[in-house]
C-alpha positions in Angstrom: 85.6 -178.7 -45.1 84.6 -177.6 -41.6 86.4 -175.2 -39.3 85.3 -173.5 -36.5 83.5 -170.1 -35.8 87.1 -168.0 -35.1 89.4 -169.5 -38.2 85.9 -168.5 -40.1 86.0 -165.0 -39.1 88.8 -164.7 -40.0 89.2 -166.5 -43.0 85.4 -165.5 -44.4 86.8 -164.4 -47.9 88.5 -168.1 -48.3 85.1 -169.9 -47.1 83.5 -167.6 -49.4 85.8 -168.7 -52.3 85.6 -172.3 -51.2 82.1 -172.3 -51.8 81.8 -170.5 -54.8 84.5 -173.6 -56.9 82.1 -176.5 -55.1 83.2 -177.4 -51.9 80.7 -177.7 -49.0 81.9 -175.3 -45.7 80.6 -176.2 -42.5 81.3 -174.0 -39.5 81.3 -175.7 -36.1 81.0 -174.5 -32.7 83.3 -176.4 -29.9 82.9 -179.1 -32.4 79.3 -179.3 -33.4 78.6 -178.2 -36.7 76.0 -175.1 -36.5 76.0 -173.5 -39.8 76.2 -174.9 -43.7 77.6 -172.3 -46.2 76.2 -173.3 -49.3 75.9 -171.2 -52.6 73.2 -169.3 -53.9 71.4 -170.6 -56.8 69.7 -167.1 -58.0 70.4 -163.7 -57.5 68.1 -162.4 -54.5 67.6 -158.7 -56.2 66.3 -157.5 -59.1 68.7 -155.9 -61.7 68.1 -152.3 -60.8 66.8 -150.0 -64.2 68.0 -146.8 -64.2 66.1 -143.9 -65.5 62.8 -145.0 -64.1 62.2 -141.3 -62.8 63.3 -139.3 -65.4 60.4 -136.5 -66.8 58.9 -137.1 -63.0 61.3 -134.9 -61.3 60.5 -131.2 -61.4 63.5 -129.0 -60.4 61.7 -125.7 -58.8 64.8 -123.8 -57.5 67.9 -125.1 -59.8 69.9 -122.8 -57.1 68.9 -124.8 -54.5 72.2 -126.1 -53.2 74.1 -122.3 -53.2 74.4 -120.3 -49.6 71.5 -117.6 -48.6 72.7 -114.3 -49.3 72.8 -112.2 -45.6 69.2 -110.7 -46.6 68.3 -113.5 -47.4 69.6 -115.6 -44.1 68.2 -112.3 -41.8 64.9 -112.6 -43.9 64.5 -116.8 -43.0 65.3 -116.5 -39.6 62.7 -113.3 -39.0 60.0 -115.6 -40.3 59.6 -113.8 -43.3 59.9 -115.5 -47.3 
């Protein structure tokens, strides 16, 4: 199949399907084929693993994420802990 660079913008998830059940895409500008869509034999990313950090993490403040009191807002912005 080829079709030119406008029908594949807007018809990208079609090409995309195309390719996927077999059939070659080529995408042509003013008819001169530029680009081969071709499927990908192997994953380019690693399955991701999660729990990798877990016991690394130290939580010093589990508050961290609630407002600053007024004293304690008044107390930051004088410079003072």
């Amino acid at each position: 199949m080829q079709v030119n660079v406008a029908d594949a913008k807007n018809k990208l998830p079609e090409l995309i399907k195309a390719v996927e059940d077999g059939e070659p895409v080529t995408i042509c500008r003013r008819g001169v084929p530029v680009v081969d869509i071709v499927r990908t034999k192997e994953p380019l990313g690693k399955k991701r693993i999660l729990g990798t950090l877990k016991g690394k993490i130290q939580v010093i403040d589990p508050d961290w994420w609630k407002p600053m009191s007024d004293t304690e807002a008044e107390d930051f912005l004088a410079g003072r802990s």
